[in-house]
C-alpha positions in Angstrom: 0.0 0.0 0.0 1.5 3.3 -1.2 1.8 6.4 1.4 -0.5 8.1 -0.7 -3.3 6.0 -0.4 -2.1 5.2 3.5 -2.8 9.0 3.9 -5.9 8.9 1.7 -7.7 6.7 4.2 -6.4 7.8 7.5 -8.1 11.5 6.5 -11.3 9.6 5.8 -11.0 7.8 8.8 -10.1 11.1 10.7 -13.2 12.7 8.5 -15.8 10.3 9.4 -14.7 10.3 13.3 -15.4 14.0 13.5 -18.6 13.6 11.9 -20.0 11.2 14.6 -18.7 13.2 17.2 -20.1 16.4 16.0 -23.8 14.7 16.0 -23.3 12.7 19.1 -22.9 16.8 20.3 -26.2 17.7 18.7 -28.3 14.8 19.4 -26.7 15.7 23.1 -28.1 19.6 22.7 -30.8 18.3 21.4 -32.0 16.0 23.9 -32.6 12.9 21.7 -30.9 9.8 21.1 -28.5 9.1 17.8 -29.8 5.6 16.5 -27.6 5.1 13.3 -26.6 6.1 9.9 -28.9 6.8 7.0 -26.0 7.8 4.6 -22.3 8.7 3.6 -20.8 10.6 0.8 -17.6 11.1 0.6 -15.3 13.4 -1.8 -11.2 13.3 -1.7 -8.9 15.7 -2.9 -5.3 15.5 -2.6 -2.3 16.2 -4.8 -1.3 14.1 -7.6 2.2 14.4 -8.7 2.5 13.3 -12.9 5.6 12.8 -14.9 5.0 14.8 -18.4 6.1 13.5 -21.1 9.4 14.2 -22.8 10.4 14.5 -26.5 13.6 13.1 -27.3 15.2 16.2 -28.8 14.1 17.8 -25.0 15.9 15.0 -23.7 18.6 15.1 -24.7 19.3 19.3 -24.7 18.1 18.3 -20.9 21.5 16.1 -20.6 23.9 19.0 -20.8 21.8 21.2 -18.7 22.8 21.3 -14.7 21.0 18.9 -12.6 18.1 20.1 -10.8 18.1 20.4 -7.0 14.8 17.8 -5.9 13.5 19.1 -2.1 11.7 17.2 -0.5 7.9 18.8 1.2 4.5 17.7 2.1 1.6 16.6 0.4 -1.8 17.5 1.7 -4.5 15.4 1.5 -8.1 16.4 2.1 -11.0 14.2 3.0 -15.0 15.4 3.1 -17.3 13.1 4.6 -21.2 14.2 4.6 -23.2 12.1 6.8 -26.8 11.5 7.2 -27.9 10.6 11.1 -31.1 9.2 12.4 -32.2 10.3 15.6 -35.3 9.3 18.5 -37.0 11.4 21.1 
């Protein structure tokens, strides 16, 4: 399993843990009991890094050129959960 995709599914598991929370806070405001799940949607964004495409000619005027310095950073990934609760007096 890539780190990507590690990442990718602890945000969703992070996503859907604040959702419950958040209505186990209202139904407590509320004064009624949370008694399960009716839906989930979910929507993922994150940064995808592509190669492009090199045409030979560019790759070889890219051989004589100075190597270019690679840092390394962070990749964000975003999660969005949307969940439908059912609740009881």
């Amino acid at each position: 399993m890539s780190q990507n995709t590690k990442a990718q599914q602890e945000a969703f598991k992070l996503a859907v843990q604040q959702a419950k929370d958040t209505a186990h806070t209202i139904a407590d405001a509320a004064g009624v009991k949370l008694t399960g799940i009716s839906g989930i949607d979910t929507f993922q964004q994150g940064v995808a890094y592509r190669p492009h495409p090199m045409m030979k000619a560019a790759g070889a005027m890219m051989a004589d050129a100075a190597p270019t310095p690679i840092e390394s950073g962070d990749q964000e990934v975003t999660s969005t959960v949307t969940m439908r609760f059912e609740f009881e007096n």
